[in-house]
N, C-alpha and C positions, 0 to 999 in steps of 0.2 A: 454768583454764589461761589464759595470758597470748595475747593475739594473735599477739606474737614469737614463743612457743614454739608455737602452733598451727598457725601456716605452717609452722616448721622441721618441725614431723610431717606435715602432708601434703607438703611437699618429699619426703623420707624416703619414704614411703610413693608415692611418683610423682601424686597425686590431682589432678593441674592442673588440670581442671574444677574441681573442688572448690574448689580455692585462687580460679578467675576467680569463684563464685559467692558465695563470704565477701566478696571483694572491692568486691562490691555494698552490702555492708553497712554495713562497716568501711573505713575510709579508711587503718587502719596498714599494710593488706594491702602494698599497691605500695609505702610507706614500706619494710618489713623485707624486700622482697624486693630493694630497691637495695642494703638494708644485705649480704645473703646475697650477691648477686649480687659482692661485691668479698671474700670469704672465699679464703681460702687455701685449701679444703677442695676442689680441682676439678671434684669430683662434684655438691656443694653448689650449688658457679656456674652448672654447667650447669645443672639443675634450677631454679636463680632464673630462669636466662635464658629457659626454656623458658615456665617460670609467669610471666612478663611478656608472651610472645607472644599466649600464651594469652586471659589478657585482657586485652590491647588488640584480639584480634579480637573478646570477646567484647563491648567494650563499643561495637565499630564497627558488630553487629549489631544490639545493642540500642538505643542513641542515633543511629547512623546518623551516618555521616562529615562531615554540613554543623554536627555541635556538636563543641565542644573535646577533650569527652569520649574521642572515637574516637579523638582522635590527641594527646591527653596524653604515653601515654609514650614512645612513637616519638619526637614532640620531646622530650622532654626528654632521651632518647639522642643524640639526632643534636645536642643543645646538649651533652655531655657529651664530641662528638667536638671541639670546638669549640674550639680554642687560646686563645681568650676566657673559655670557663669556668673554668679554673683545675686541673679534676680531672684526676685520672689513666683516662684514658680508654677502655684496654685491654679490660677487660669491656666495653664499650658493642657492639662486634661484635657477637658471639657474640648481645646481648637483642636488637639492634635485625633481626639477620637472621632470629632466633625469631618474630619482631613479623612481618615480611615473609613469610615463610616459612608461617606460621598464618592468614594471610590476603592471599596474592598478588593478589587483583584489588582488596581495597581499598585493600592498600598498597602498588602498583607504586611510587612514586617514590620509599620508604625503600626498596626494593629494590636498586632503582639507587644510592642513596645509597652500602648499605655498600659497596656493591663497587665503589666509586671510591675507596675505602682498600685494596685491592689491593695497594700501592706502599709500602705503611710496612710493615714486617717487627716491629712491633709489635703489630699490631692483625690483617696476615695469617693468623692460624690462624681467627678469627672468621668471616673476611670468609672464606674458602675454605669453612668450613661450611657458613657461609650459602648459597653461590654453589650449593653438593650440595641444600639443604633448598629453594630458593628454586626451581629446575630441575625439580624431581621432583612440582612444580603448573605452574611459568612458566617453559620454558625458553626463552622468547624471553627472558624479562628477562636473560639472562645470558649470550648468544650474541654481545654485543659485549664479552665479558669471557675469551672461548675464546682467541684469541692469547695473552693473559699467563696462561690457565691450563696452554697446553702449553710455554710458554717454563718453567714452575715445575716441571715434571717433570724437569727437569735443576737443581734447586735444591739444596744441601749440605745443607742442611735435610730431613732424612728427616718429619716433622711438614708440611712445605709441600709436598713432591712428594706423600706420602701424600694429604694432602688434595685437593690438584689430581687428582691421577689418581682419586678416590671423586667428586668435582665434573662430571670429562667425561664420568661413565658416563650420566648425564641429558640431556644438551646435544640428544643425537638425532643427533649430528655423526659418522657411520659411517667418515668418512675420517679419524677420530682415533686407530682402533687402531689404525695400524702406530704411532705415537708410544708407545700404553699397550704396545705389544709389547716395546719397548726395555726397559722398565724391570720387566717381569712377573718376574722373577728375583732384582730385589731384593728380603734379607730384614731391611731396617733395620727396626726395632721402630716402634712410635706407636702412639697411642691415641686412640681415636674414638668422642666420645657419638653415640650412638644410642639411640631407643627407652625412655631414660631410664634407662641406664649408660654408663659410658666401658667400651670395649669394644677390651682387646689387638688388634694385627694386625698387619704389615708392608705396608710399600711395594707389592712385589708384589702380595701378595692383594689388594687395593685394584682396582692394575691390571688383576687376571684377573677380578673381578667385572665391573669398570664394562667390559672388551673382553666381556664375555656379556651386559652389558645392551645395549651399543649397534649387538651384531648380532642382538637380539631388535627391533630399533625398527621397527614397522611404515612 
């Protein structure tokens, strides 16, 4: 079996360890998972993006952040966001918050990063994922990002309010439900990877989870 198609099966199959551990090996691993990571296929992306985060933590573990190693592909996402590179950027969110998100203490400042793309309605649904995935180990990283995530709950976008309101339920910021109260009613549709599917829900539901997480916040 080919490399390509090897990761396409552990993709498939959610094995992300698996995929960080081939990776060690084989050097087409991160190659085909940039190629996956830009597929039409949205379950596919996410699943690239995840197995990107993956290992880049694990190679921040094993080489340790003072070699290039550790932060290979976080840069090379964060050049991907880059008006200089050329590419179409879009996917870059979603891997580089996977990247931040799989290991918050070694990679606070790509943390920060995606979420200063906030403001482009292009790259938004990444960068709000990330801001939920990144919160739920660091919600300090994302506590100066709370004003533009409760201004996005009023956003036409059922995909961006949805996100925003699954984002504030980590924050710890208790004085956010009456804002997630306003919108616990809406039943606009979106869909949300988690756990390694996209995952139906609406607006609402979003809202009444994250208002039960943040009067659970010790």
């Amino acid at each position: 079996m080919s490399i390509k198609n090897r990761v396409k099966e552990l993709l498939d199959e959610k094995k992300f360890v698996r995929i960080a551990r081939l990776a060690e090996s084989e050097r087409g691993v991160v190659r085909y998972l940039f190629f996956f990571l830009y597929s039409t296929d949205d379950l596919l992306h996410w699943r690239a993006a995840e197995a990107l985060g993956t290992i880049a933590a694990h190679q921040a573990g094993q080489k340790g952040l003072a070699t290039e190693g550790g932060r290979n592909i976080p840069r090379r996402l964060v050049w991907s966001l880059a008006e200089e590179s050329g590419a179409t950027a879009f996917p870059a969110t979603e891997a580089l918050g996977a990247v931040a998100s799989a290991s918050p203490n070694n990679f606070p400042d790509f943390g920060r990063i995606v979420l200063s793309f906030i403001d482009d309605p292009t790259l938004r649904r990444g960068v709000l994922w990330s801001a939920r995935k990144i919160a739920e180990k660091r919600p300090d990283l994302v506590w100066d990002s709370i004003p533009k995530l409760i201004n996005l709950l009023k956003d036409p976008d059922p995909t961006f309010r949805g996100h925003a309101a699954w984002a504030l339920g980590v924050t710890r910021d208790e004085t956010i439900v009456d804002e997630l109260k306003k919108i616990e009613d809406d039943k606009s549709p979106l869909f949300i990877y988690e756990d390694g599917e996209l995952r139906e829900t609406t607006v609402g539901e979003l809202a009444k989870q994250s208002i039960a997480e943040l009067r659970k916040t010790p």
